[in-house]
ROKOL-52527 format. One line per 3 residues: for each residue x, y, z of N, C-alpha, C. Coordinates in steps of 0.02 Angstrom, whole numbers, padded with zeros to 5 digits. Layout:
X:Y:Z:X:Y:Z:X:Y:Z; ...;
REM end
This chain:
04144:05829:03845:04139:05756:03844:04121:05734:03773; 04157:05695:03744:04151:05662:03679:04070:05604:03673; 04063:05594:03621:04027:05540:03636:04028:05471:03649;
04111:05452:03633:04120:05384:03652:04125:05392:03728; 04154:05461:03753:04152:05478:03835:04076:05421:03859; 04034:05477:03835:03989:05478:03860:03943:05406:03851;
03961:05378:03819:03916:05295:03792:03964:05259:03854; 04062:05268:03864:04064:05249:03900:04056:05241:03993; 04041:05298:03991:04020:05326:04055:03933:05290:04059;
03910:05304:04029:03832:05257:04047:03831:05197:04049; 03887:05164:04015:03880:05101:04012:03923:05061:04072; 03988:05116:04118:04018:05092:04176:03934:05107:04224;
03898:05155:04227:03851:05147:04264:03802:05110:04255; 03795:05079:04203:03743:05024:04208:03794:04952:04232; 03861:04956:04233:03897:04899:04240:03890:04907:04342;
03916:04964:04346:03929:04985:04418:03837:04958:04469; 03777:04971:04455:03717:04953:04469:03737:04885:04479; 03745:04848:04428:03730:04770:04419:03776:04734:04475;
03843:04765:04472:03911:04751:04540:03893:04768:04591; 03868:04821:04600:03830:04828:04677:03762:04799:04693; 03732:04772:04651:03667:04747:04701:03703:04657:04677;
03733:04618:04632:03758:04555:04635:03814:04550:04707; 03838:04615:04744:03899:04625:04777:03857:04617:04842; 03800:04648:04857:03749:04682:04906:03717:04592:04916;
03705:04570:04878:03672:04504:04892:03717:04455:04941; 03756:04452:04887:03821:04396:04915:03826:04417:05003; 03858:04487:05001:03841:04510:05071:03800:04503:05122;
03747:04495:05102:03708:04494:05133:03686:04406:05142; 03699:04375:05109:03697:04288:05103:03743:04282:05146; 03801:04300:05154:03850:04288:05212:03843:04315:05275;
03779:04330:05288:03766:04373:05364:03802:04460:05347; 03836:04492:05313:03865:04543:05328:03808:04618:05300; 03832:04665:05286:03785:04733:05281:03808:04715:05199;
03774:04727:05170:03768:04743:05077:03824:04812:05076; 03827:04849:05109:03869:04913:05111:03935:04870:05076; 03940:04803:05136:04019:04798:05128:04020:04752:05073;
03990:04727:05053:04026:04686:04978:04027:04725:04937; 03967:04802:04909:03984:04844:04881:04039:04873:04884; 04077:04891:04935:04151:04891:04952:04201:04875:04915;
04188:04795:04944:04250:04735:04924:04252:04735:04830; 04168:04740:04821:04151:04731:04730:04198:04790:04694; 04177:04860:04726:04233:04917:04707:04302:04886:04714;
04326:04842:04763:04402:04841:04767:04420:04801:04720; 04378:04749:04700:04390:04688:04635:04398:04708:04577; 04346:04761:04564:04360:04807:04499:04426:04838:04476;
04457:04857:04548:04509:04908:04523:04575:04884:04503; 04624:04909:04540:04716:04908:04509:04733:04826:04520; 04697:04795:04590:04721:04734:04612:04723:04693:04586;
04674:04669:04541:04682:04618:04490:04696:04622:04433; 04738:04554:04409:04741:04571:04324:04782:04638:04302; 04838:04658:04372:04887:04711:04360:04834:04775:04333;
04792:04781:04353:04759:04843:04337:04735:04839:04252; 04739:04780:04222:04727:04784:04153:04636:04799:04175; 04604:04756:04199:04530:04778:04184:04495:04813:04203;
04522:04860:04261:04501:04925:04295:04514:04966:04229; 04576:04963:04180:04582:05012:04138:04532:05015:04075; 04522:04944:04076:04458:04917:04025:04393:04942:04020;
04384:04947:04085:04306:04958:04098:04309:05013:04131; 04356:05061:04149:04352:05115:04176:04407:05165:04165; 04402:05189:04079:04473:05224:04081:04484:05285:04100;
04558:05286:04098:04542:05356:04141:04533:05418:04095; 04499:05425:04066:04484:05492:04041:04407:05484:04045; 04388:05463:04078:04314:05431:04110:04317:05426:04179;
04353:05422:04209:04367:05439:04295:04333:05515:04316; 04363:05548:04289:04336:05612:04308:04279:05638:04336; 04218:05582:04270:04147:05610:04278:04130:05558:04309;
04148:05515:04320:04114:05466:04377:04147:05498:04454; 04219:05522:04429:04212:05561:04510:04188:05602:04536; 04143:05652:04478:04122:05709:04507:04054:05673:04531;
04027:05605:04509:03939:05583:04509:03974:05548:04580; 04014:05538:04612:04065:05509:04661:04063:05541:04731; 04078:05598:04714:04066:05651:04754:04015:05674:04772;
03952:05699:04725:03895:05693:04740:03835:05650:04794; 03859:05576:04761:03849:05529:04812:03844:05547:04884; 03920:05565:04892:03955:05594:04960:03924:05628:04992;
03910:05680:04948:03877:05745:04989:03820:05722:05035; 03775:05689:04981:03697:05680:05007:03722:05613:05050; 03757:05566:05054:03774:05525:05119:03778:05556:05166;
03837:05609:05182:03832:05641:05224:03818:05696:05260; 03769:05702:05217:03690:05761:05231:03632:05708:05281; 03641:05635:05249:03591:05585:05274:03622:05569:05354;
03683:05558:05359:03705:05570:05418:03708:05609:05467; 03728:05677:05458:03692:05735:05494:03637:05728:05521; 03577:05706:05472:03509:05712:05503:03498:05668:05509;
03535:05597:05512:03498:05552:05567:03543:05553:05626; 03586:05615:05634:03610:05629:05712:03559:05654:05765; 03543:05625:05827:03496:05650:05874:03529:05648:05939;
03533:05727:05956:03565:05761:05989:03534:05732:06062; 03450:05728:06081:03423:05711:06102:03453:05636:06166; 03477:05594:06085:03494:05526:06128:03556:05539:06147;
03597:05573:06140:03662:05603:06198:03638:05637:06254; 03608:05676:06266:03576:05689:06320:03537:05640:06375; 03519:05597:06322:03466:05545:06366:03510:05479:06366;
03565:05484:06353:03610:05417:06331:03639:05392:06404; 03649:05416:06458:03669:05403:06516:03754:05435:06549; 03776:05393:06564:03844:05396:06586:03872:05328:06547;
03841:05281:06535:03891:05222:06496:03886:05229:06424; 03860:05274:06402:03857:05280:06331:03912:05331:06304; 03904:05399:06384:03964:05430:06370:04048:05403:06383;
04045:05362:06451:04103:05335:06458:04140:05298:06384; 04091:05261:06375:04102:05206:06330:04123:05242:06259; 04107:05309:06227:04119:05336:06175:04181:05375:06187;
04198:05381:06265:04235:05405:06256:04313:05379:06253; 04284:05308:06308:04350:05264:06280:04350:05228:06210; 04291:05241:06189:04300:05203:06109:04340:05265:06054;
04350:05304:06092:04380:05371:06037:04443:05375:06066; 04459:05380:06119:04523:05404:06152:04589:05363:06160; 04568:05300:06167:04619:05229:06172:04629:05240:06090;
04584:05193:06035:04617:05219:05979:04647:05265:05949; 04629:05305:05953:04683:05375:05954:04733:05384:05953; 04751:05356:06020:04799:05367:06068:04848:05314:06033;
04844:05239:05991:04878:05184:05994:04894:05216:05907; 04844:05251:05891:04841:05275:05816:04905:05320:05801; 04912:05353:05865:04946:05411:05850:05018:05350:05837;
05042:05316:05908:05083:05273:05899:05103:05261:05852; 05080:05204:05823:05089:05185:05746:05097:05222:05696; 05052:05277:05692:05097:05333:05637:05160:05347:05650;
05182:05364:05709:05237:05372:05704:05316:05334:05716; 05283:05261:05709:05318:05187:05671:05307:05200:05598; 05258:05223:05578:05241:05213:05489:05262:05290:05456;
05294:05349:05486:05311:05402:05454:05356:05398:05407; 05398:05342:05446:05468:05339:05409:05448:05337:05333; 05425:05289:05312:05397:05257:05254:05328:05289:05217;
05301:05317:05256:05223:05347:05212:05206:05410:05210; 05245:05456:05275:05221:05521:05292:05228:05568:05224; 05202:05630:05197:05214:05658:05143:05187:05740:05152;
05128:05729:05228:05120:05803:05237:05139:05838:05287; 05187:05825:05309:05198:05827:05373:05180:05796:05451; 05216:05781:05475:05239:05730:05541:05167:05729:05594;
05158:05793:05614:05109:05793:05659:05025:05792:05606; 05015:05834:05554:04956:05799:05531:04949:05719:05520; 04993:05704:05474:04992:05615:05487:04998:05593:05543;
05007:05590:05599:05003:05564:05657:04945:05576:05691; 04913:05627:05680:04843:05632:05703:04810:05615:05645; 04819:05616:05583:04772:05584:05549:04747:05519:05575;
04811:05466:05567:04808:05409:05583:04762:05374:05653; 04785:05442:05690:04756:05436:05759:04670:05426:05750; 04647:05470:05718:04585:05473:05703:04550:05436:05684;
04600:05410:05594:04538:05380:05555:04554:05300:05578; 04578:05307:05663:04575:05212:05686:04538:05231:05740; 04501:05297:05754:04438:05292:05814:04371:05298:05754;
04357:05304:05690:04317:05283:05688:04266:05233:05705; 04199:05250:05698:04144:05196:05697:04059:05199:05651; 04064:05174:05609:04047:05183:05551:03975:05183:05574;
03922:05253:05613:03855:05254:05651:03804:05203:05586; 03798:05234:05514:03742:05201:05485:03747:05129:05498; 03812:05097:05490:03822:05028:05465:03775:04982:05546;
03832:05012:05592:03804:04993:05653:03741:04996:05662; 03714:05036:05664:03616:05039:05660:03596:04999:05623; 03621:04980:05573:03575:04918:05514:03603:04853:05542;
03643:04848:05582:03671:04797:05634:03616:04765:05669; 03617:04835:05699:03575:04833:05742:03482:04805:05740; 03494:04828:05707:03402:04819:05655:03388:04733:05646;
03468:04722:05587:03437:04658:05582:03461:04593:05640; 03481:04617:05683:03507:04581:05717:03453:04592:05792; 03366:04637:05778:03345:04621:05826:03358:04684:05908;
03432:04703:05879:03447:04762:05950:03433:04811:05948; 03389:04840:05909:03387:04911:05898:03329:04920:05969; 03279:04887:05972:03255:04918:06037:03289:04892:06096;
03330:04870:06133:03371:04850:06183:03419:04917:06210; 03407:04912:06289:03454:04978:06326:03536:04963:06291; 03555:04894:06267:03627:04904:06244:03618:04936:06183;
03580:04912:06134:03572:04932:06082:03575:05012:06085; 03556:05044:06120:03526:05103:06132:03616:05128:06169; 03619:05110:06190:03702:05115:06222:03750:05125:06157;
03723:05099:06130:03772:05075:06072:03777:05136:06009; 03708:05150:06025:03688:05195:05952:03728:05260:05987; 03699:05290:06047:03718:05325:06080:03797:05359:06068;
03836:05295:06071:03918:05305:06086:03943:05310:06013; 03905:05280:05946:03948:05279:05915:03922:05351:05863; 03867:05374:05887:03865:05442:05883:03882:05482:05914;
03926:05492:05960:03959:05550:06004:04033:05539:05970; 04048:05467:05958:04127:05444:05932:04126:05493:05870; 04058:05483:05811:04066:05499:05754:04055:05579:05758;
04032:05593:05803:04028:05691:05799:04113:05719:05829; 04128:05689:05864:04203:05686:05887:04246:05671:05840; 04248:05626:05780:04305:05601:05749:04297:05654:05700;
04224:05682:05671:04234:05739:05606:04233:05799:05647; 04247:05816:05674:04264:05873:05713:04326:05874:05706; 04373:05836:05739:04446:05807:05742:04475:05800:05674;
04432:05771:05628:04461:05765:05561:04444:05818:05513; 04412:05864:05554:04405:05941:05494:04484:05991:05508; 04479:05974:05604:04536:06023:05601:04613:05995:05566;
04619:05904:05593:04681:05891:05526:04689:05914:05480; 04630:05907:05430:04628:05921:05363:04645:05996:05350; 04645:06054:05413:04667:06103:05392:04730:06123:05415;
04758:06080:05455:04826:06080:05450:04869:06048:05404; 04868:06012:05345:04890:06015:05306:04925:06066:05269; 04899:06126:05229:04918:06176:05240:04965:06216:05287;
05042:06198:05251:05081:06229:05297:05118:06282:05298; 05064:06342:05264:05078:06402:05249:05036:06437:05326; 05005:06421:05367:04961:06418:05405:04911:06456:05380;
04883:06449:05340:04811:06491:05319:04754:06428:05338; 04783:06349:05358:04744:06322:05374:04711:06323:05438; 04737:06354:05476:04698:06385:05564:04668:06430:05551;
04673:06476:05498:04630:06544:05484:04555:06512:05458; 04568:06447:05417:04500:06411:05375:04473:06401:05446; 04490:06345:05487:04474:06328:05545:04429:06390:05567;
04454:06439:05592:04408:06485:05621:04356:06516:05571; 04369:06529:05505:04330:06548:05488:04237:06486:05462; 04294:06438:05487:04200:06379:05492:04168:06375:05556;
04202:06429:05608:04140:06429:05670:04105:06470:05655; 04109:06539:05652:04055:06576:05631:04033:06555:05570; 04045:06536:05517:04005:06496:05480:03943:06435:05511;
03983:06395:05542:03931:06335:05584:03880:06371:05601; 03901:06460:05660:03854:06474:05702:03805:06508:05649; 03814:06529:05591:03782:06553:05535:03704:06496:05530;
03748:06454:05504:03677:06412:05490:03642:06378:05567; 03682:06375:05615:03637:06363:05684:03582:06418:05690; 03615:06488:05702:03553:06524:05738:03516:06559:05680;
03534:06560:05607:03489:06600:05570:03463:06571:05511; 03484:06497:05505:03470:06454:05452:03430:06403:05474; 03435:06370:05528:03408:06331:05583:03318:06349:05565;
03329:06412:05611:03259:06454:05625:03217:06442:05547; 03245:06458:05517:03222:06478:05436:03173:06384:05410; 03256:06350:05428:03203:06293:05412:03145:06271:05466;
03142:06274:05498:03089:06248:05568:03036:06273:05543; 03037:06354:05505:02984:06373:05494:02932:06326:05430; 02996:06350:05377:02980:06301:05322:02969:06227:05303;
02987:06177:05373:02980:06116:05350:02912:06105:05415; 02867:06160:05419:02826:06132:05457:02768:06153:05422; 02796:06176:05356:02733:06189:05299:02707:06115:05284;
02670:06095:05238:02652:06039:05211:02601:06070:05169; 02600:05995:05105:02554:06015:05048:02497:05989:05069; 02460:06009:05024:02372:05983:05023:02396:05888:05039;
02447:05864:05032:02433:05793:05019:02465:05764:05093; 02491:05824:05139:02534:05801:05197:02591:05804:05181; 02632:05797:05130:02702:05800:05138:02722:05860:05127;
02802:05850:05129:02853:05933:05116:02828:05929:05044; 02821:06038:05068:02818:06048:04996:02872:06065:04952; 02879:06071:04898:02914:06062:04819:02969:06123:04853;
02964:06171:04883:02985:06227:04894:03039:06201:04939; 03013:06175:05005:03046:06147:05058:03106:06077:05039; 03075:06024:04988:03139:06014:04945:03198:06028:04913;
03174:06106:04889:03223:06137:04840:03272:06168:04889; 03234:06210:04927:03265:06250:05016:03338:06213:05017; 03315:06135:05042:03356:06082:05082:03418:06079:05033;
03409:06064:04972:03457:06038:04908:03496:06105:04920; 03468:06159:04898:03508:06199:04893:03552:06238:04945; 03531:06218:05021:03575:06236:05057:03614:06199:05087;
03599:06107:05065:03664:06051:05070:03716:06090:05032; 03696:06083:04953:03753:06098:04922:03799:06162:04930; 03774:06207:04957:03792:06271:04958:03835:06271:05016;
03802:06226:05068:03857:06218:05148:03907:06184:05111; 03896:06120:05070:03977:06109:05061:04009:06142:05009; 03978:06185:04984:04018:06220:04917:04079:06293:04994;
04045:06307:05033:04084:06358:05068:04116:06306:05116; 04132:06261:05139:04188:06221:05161:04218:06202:05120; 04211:06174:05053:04263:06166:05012:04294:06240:05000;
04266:06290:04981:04302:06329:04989:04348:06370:05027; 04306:06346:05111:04365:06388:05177:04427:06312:05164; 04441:06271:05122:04493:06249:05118:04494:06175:05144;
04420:06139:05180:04388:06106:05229:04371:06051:05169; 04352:05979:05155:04344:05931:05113:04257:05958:05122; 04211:05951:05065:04147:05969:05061:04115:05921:05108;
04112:05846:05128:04087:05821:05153:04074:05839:05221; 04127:05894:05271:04113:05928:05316:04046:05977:05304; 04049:06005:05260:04000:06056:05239:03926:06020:05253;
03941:05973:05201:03867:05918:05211:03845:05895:05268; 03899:05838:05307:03876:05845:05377:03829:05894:05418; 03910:05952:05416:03858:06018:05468:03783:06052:05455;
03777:06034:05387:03702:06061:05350:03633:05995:05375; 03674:05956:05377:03631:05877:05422:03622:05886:05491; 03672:05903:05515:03669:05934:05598:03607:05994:05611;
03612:06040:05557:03572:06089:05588:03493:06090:05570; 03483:06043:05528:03424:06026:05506:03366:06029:05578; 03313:06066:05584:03277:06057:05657:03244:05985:05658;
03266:05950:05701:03217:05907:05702:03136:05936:05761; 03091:05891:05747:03026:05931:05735:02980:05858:05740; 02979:05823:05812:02936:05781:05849:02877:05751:05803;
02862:05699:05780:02803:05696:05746:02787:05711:05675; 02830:05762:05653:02829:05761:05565:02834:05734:05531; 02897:05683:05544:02914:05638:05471:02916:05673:05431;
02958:05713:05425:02991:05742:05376:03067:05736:05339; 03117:05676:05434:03167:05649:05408:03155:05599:05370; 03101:05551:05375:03079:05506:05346:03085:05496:05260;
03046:05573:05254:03014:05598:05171:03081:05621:05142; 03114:05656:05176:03182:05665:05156:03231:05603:05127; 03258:05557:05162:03272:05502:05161:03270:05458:05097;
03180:05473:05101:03130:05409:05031:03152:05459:04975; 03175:05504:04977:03161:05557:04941:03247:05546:04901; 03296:05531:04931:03371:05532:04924:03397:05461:04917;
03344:05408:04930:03360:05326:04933:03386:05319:04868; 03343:05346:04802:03365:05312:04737:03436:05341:04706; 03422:05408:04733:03498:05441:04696:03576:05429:04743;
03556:05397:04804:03599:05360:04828:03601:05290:04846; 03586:05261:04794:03580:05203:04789:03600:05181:04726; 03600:05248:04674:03661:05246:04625:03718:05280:04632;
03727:05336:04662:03794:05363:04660:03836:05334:04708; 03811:05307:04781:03852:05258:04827:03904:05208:04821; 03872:05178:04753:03905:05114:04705:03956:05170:04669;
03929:05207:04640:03989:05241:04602:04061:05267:04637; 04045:05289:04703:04096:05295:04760:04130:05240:04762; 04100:05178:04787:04148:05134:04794:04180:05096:04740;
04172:05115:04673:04227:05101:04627:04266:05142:04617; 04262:05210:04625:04331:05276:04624:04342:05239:04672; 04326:05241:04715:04369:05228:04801:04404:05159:04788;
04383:05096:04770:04408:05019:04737:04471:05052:04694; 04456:05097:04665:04514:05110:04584:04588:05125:04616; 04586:05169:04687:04632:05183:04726:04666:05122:04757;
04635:05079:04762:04664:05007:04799:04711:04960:04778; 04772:04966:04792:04811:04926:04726:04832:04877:04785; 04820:04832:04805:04855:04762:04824:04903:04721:04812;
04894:04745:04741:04955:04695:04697:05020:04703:04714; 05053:04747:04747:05131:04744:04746:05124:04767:04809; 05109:04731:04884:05098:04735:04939:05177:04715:04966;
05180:04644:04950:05217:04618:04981:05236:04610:05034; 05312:04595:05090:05308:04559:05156:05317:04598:05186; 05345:04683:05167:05324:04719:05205:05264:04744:05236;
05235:04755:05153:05152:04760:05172:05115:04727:05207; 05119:04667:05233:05081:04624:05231:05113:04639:05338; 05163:04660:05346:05176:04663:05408:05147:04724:05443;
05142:04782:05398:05124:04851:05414:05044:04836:05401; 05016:04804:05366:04936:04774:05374:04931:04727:05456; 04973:04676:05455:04952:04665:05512:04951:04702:05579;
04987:04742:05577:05006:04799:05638:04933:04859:05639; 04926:04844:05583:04870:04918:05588:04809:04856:05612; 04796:04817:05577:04727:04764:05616:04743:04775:05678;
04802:04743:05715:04801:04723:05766:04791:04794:05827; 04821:04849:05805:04801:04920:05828:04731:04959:05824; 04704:04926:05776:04641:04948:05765:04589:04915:05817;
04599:04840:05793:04566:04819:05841:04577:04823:05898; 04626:04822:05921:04637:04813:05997:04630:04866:06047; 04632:04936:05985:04631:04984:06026:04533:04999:06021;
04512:04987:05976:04438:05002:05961:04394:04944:06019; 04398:04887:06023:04392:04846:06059:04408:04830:06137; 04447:04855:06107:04492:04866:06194:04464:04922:06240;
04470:04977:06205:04455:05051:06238:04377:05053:06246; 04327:05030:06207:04253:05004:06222:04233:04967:06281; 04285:04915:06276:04266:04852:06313:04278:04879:06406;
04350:04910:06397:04358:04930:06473:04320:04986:06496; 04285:05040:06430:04245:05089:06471:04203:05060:06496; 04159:05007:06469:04092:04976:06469:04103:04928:06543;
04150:04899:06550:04170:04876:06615:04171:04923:06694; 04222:04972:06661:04212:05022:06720:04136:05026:06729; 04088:05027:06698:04013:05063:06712:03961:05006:06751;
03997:04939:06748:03967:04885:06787:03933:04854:06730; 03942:04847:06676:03908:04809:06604:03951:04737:06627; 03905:04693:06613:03960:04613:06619:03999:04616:06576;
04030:04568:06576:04088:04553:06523:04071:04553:06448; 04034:04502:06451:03996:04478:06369:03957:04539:06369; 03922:04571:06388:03890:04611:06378:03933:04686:06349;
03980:04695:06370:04049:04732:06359:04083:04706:06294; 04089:04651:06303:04091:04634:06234:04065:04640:06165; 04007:04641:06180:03951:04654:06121:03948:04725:06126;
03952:04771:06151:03969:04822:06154:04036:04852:06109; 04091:04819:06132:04152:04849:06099:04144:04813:06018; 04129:04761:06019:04098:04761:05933:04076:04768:05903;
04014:04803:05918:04007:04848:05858:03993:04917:05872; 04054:04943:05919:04098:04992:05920:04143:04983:05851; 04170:04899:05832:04239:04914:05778:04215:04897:05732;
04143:04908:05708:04124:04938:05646:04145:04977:05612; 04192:04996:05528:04197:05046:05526:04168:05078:05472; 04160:05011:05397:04117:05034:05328:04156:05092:05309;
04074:05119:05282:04096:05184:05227:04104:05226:05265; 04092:05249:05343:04108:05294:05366:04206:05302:05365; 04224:05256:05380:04294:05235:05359:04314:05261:05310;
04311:05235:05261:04313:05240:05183:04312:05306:05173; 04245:05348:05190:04257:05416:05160:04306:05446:05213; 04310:05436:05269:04383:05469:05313:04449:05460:05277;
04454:05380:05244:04523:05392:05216:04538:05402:05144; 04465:05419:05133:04461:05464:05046:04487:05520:05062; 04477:05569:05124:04479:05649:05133:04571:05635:05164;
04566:05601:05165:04654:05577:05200:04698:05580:05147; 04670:05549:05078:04719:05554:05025:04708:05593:04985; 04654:05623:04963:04629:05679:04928:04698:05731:04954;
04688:05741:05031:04725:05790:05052:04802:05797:05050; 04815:05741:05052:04882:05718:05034:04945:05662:05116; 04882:05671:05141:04908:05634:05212:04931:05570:05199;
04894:05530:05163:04895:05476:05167:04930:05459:05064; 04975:05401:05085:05002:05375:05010:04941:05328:04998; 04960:05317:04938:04877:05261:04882:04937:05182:04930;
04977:05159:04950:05002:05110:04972:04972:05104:05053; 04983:05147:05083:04937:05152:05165:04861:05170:05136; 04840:05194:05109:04759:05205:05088:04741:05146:05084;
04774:05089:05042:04759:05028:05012:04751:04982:05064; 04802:04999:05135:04820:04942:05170:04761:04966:05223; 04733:05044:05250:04687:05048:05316:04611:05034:05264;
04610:05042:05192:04551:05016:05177:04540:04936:05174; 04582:04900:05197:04572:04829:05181:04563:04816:05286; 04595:04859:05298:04569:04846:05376:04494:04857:05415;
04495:04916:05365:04406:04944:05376:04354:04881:05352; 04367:04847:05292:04342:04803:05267:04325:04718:05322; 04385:04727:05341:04403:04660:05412:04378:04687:05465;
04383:04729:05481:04371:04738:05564:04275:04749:05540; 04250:04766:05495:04179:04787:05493:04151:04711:05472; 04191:04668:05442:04146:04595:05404:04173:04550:05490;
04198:04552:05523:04211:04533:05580:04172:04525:05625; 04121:04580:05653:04066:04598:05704:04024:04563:05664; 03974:04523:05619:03927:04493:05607:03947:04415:05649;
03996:04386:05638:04013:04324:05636:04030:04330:05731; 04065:04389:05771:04068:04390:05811:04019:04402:05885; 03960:04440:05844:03891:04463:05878:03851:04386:05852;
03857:04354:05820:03800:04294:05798:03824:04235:05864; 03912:04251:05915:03920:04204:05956:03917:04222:06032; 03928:04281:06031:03921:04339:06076:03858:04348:06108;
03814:04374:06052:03742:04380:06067:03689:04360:06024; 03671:04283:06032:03619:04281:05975:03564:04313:05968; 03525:04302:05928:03453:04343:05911:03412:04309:05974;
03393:04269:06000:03345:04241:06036:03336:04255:06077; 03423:04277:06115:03430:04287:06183:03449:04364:06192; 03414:04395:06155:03402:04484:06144:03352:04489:06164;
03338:04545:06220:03254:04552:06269:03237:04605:06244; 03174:04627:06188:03171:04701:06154:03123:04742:06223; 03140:04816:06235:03113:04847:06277:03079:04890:06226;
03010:04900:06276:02962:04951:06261:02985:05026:06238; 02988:05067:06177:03001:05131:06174:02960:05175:06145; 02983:05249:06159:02954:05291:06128:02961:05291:06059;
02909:05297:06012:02929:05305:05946:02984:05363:05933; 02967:05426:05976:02999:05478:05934:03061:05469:05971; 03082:05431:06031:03146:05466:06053:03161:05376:06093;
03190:05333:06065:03200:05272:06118:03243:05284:06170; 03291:05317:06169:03339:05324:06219:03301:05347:06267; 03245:05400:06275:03212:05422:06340:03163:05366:06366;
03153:05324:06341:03115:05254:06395:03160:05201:06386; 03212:05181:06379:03267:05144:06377:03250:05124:06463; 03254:05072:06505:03277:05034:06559:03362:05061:06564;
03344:05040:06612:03431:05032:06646:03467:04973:06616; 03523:04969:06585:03566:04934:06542:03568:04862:06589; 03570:04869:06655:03599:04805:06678:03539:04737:06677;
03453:04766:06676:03414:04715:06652:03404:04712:06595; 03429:04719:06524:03420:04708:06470:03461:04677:06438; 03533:04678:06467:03575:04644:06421:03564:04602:06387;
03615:04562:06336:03598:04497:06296:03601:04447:06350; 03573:04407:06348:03595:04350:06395:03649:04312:06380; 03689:04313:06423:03751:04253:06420:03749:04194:06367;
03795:04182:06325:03780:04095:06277:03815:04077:06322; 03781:04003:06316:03789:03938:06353:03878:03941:06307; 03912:03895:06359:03979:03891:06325:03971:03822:06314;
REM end
């Protein structure tokens, strides 16, 4: 790296800070999650405006590189933070409408996903027929779990049996969709050495379940003279995130799988607060590299030469997304005896999708599934269907008429009520 590299590279990250928390405000002034104007702020930056002259200005590309590798990084520890705020616990204790409901929130989209890919092959396919068609299938059952929970929070539902319904489903959707989207990604590869990767990440998985697992339980139930994890038990964690995704990127698998599964196997451990310390511990360095994601990810977005095709193959994917994400929510939640409105508020923010989105259809084009013209068009849908559920839950279900139930600190889903006395209450029409 030169030194003008490098003056310019500090100075896109002191530019990139200032765009994401001016981006994070606005967002948040409009009722929506700060996630997503950081988003939209990445997409303003990039190819779409100004014919790509000031994306090249302020971000050239012989400076891309190292913001993608600080890009990636980001990634990892996002979805290390995801992993371990997975609780296996509240699937177990989640009921039968949490499972119904995740499962029609995964299976209908899918299913309408697959469809449409194979209306859109003609024109976009590049890795072959059946990975793109299940790609597609997939990254339109997303549901973006963090975004939804901070939904949830400020909107008052986080202690409510729907709320709890909610968290429930769109964590069984999201352990289902990267499951589904590890084995795509290794069919790409159509030498088939990508089914050989495949198998060789179960005994890997079961690697760090039964002998890495144990190891940490032991070690994160140390603590220093001051109560928290010690310096050791930090280093432990870092180094066996990175190391899980350094051997999925290498069985051929996108690293962010790696990260996940190293989040999954983390013990959780009743009473420690140790996910907590972890967390406070990862807030600042993702709270800069996050922003840096969503300007690589913005730089990919070219809008500008969409046109009336585009603009028809955009409306087809909204209308599939939603209808199938919304749809397939709404009728599981029905079958289970949930009212209507109450089903409703349910299937929306089911079609949450954020950055969980985003990084699905990063690993989509990385891989080669997806063209930068369909990348451009399901990231502007992820963007709509996720700024959508604020404006639609504020008529649906206001704050007032949300009844918070009594819970356990360590586990809400196990004193959760029965869904049918908690709902939101009906708005007056």
């Amino acid at each position: 790296m030169t030194d003008l590299q490098a003056a310019i590279l500090l100075a896109d990250l002191a530019l990139i800070v200032v765009v994401a928390q001016l981006a994070g405000r606005v967002a948040r002034a409009l009722g929506q999650p700060p996630v997503l104007g950081e988003i939209v702020g990445g997409i303003l930056v990039g190819p779409t405006l100004f014919d790509g002259a000031l994306a090249e200005t302020l971000f050239p590309h012989d400076v891309r590189p190292y913001l993608g590798a600080l890009a990636d990084l980001g990634l990892v520890l996002f979805m290390f933070i995801v992993g371990l705020e997975f609780d296996f616990s509240r699937l177990r204790g989640s009921g039968r409408v949490a499972s119904v409901t995740a499962l029609g929130a995964t299976l209908v989209p899918f299913g309408l996903g697959c469809l449409l890919a194979l209306h859109l092959a003609g024109t976009h396919e590049s890795s072959g027929r059946l990975s793109f068609v299940l790609f597609i299938g997939v990254a339109l059952s997303v549901t973006a779990f963090p975004v939804l929970a901070r939904i949830l929070e400020d909107r008052g539902m986080a202690g409510t049996a729907l709320g709890t319904i909610a968290l429930s489903a769109a964590a069984a959707c999201d352990l289902a969709v990267w499951t589904m989207l590890s084995f795509v990604q290794a069919m790409v590869d159509g030498d088939g050495r990508g089914h050989w990767r495949v198998i060789l990440v179960i005994p890997f998985a079961l690697f760090l379940y039964f002998c890495v697992r144990p190891l940490l339980r032991r070690l994160l139930a140390r603590r220093g003279s001051d109560g928290a994890l010690t310096t050791t038990s930090r280093a432990v964690l870092l180094t066996g995130l990175f190391a899980s995704a350094a051997v999925t990127q290498l069985l051929g698998l996108h690293f962010v799988f790696g990260a996940f599964l190293f989040g999954l196997v983390v013990p959780r451990i009743e009473g420690s607060g140790y996910r907590q310390e972890v967390m406070r511990d990862t807030r600042f360095a993702t709270g800069l590299l996050l922003p840096v994601y969503f300007i690589v990810a913005g730089l990919k977005v070219d809008l500008s030469g969409v046109g009336v095709p585009g603009l028809g193959e955009l409306t087809l994917i909204m209308l599939v997304a939603v209808v199938g994400k919304f749809g397939g929510a709404w009728l599981a939640a029905r079958s289970q005896g949930l009212p209507s409105r109450s089903s409703a508020v349910l299937a929306t923010l089911m079609n949450t999708r954020g950055l969980t989105e985003l990084v699905a259809l990063s690993v989509g084009l990385q891989a080669g599934i997806l063209d930068e013209r369909l990348y451009s068009l399901m990231v502007v849908m992820a963007v709509v269907t996720t700024a959508a559920a604020g404006p639609l839950l504020a008529w649906l279900a206001p704050r007032q008429s949300t009844k918070v139930v009594s819970e356990s600190p360590d586990n809400p889903s196990r004193s959760a009520p029965s869904h049918a006395s908690v709902v939101p209450a009906p708005r007056d029409e």
